[in-house]
Every structure is written in C-alpha cells, then in structure tokens.
C-alpha positions in Angstrom: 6.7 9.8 -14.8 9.9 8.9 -14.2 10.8 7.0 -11.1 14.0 5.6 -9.0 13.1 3.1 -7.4 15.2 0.8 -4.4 14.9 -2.8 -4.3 15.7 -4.3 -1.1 16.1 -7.7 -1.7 19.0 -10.5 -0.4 18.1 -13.5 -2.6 20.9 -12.1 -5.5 19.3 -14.3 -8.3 15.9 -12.8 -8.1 17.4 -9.1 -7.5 19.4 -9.4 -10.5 16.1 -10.1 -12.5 13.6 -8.3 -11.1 16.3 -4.8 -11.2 16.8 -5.9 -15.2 12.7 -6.3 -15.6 11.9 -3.2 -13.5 14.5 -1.4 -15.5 13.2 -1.7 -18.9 9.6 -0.4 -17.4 9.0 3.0 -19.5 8.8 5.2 -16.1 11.5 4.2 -14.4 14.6 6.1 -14.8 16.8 4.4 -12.1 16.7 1.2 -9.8 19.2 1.0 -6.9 19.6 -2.3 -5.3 20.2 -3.5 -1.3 20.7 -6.8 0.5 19.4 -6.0 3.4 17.5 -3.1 5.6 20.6 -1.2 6.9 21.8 -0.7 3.0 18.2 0.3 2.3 17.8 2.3 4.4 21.3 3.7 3.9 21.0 4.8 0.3 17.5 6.5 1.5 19.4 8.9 3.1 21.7 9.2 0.4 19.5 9.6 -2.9 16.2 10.7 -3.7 14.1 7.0 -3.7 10.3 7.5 -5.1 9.3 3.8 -4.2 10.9 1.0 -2.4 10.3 -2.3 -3.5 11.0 -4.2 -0.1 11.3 -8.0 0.4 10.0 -9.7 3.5 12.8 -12.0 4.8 15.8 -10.4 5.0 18.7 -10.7 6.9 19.6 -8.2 9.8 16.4 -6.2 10.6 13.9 -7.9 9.0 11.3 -6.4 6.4 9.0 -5.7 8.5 10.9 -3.6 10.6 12.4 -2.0 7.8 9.1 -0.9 6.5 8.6 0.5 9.6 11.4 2.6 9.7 10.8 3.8 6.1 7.5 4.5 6.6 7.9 6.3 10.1 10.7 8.8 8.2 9.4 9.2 5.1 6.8 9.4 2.7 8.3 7.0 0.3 5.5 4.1 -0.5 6.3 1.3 0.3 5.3 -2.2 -1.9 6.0 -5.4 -0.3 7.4 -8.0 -3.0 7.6 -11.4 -1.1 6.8 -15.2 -1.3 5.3 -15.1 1.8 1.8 -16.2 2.8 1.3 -15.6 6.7 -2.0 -13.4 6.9 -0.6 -12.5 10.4 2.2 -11.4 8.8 0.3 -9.3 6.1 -1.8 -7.4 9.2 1.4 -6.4 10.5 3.1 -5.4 7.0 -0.6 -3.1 6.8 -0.1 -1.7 10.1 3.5 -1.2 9.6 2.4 1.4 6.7 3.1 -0.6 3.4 0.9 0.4 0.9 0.9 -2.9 -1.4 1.7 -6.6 -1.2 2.9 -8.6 -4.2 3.2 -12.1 -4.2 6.5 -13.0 -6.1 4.4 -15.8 -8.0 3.0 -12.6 -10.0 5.7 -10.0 -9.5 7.2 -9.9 -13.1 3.5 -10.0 -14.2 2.0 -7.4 -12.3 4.8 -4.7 -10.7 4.1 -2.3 -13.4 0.6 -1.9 -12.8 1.2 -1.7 -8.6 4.2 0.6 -9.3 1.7 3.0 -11.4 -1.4 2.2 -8.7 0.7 3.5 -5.7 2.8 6.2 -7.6 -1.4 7.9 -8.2 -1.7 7.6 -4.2 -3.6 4.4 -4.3 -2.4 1.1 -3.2 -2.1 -2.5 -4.5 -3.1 -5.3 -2.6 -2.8 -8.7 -4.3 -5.8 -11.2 -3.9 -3.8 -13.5 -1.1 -3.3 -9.7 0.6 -6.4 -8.9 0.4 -8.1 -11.9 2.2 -5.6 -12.0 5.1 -7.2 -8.1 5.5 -10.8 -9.3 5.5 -12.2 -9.3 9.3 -12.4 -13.2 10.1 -15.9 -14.9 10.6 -14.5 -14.7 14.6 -14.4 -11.0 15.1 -16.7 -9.8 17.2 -19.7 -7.9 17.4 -18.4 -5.1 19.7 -16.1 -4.8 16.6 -18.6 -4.4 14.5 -20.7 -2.0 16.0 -17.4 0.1 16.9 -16.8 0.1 12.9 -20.4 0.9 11.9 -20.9 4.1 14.3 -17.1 5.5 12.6 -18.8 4.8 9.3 -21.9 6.6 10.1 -20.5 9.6 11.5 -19.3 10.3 7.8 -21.3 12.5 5.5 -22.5 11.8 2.2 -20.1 13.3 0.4 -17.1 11.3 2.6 -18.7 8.3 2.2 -18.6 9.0 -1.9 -14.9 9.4 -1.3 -14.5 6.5 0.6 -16.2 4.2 -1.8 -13.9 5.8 -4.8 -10.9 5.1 -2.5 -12.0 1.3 -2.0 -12.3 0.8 -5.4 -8.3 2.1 -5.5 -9.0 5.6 -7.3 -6.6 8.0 -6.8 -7.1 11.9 -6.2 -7.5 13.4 -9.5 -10.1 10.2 -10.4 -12.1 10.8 -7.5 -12.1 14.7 -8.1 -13.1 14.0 -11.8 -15.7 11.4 -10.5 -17.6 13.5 -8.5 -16.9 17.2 -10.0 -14.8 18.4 -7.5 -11.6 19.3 -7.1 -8.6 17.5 -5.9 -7.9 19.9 -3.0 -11.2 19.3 -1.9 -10.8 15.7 -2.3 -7.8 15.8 -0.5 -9.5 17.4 3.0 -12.2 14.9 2.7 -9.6 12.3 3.2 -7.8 14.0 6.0 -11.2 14.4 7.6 -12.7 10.8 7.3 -9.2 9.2 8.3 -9.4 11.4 11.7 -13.3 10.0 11.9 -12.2 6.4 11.2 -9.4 6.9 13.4 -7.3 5.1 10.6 -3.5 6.1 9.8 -3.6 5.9 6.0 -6.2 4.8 3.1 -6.0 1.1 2.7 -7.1 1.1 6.2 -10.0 3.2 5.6 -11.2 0.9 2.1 -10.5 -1.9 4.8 -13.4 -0.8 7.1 -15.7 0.4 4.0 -15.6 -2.9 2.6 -15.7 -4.8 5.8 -18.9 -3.5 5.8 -19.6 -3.4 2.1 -18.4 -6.9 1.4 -20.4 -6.6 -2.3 -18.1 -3.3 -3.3 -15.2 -3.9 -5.4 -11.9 -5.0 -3.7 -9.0 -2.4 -3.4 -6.7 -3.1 -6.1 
C-alpha cells in the first residue's frame, strides 16, 4: 500500500511533526500539508489524496464543514485528528461522514493502525469517540423500538455481516469469515444500510451495538 495522504491542520508545530511521523510510516509515499479548509480542499482538486487527515478547529471554514464538503464530493475517508472532547461535536463529525476520530493525546501512538483500519474500509473510532456515539441513558423508547424493528427486518446472513462490521472487519475478512465472497459481501452491505436507513457503516455498527452493548466496540 502506498498512500498520499493530506493533513489539514493550522497549529504549524504539530503539522510539522505529525507530516515528519506520518512520513516515515512504511505505506505512505507522500503527505501534503494545509492550514486550513480552502487549501484542503484546494489541493483535493489538484492531486490524487487517498486519506485526509483533518483537524477540528481550524480557521476559515471550520473542520466540520470541511469534512462535509470532502465527504459530499468525494470518496476520500476522512479521519478526524483533534484535541477535542465535545460528544456533540463527535455526533456531528459522524453525521458529517468522517470515518474515524483520533484524539491528539494518542495520535503519534495510534495513526498507523487507524490509517491501515480505514484504508481496508473499516473505520477507527477512538474510546472518547466511541462513548460520545453510545445512545444516552435519556433516549427514548420510541427510539428504541424504531431501531429494533430496522434490526429485525435483516436476515441472518446480514445480521452475520453486521456483527463482522461492528467488530471493524473489513470486506475481504468478512468474506473469509463466513466463506463468501467479497462481492457478495459487498451487496449485503448496500442492502442492510438501505434497511437501516443509515448513510455509511459506522452508522450501521452504531445501531448493532446499541443494541448489542456486550459485542466488541468498533475499532
């Protein structure tokens, strides 16, 4: 695998380390480096990008609406690397499309693996993430019920795809999980996302362990 990646990202003494650091990661051939949203989005046009690494605060248009407008033109994925902790934030960042969250407390430690875990079509949510996802003890039961009817109007075999997705498995795992191939893995997922009426995966691993809270967390 090799990857160029953007880093968007205005605070110039943490861009300078985390480009050196992502930079002398074995799969990545490139890292191109923005201050804000506009250059970001900019040089998206310009090169091929296979991953943005975007920061939350940043001046101009703001991460999140920078995700946004990444996600809504391309299929780039999209990893959040910020020192933020508003879960109300997080919700929107999820809704907005990203498909990980990385605390900066852990970035240098862990942005390999979430590089690799989205790169396979998975997605990397960090523990802080992850909570901030959970439903709250306050959601209510109309909720609930509304979840568990979209959950049983999967069959058995999208259901076994939809636990291998919550645990963070990417197509080819799942296909070699349950000896099947990735095509047909791949309309399973476009099947139960329409049934779930979710836009993308972490959504779906969302509602399955919502109401699996015992099943692993997505990774």
């Amino acid at each position: 695998m090799s990857l160029h990646l953007l880093l968007i990202e205005d605070d110039q003494a943490y861009q300078l380390a985390m480009a050196s650091h992502l930079r002398q990661l074995p799969q990545v051939e490139r890292v191109s480096v923005a201050s804000d949203g506009e250059e970001g989005l900019s040089l998206i046009q310009q090169e091929r990008v296979d991953l943005a690494l975007l920061d939350l605060v940043l001046p101009g248009m703001g991460g999140l609406a920078t995700c946004h407008h990444i996600t809504n033109s391309s299929a780039i994925p999209v990893l959040i690397l910020t020192s933020q902790d508003d879960p109300e934030r997080v919700q929107q960042l999820w809704q907005a499309g990203a498909r990980g969250y990385l605390h900066k407390e852990q970035g240098f430690e862990q942005v390999e693996i979430a590089l690799a875990s989205l790169m396979a079509g998975a997605s990397w949510w960090d523990h802080k993430a992850t909570a901030a996802l959970q439903p709250s003890a306050g959601s209510t039961a109309v909720r609930r019920s509304a979840q568990n009817t979209q959950l049983d109007s999967l069959t058995s075999r999208e259901r076994d795809v939809l636990r291998c997705i919550a645990k963070g498995d990417d197509n080819r795992t799942i296909a070699q999980r349950l000896g099947i191939g990735e095509g047909t893995v791949r309309s399973h997922v476009h099947v139960l996302l329409q049934k779930l009426q979710v836009s993308n995966r972490t959504q779906a691993a969302l509602l399955w362990l919502a109401a699996n809270p015992e099943r692993e967390q997505p990774r």
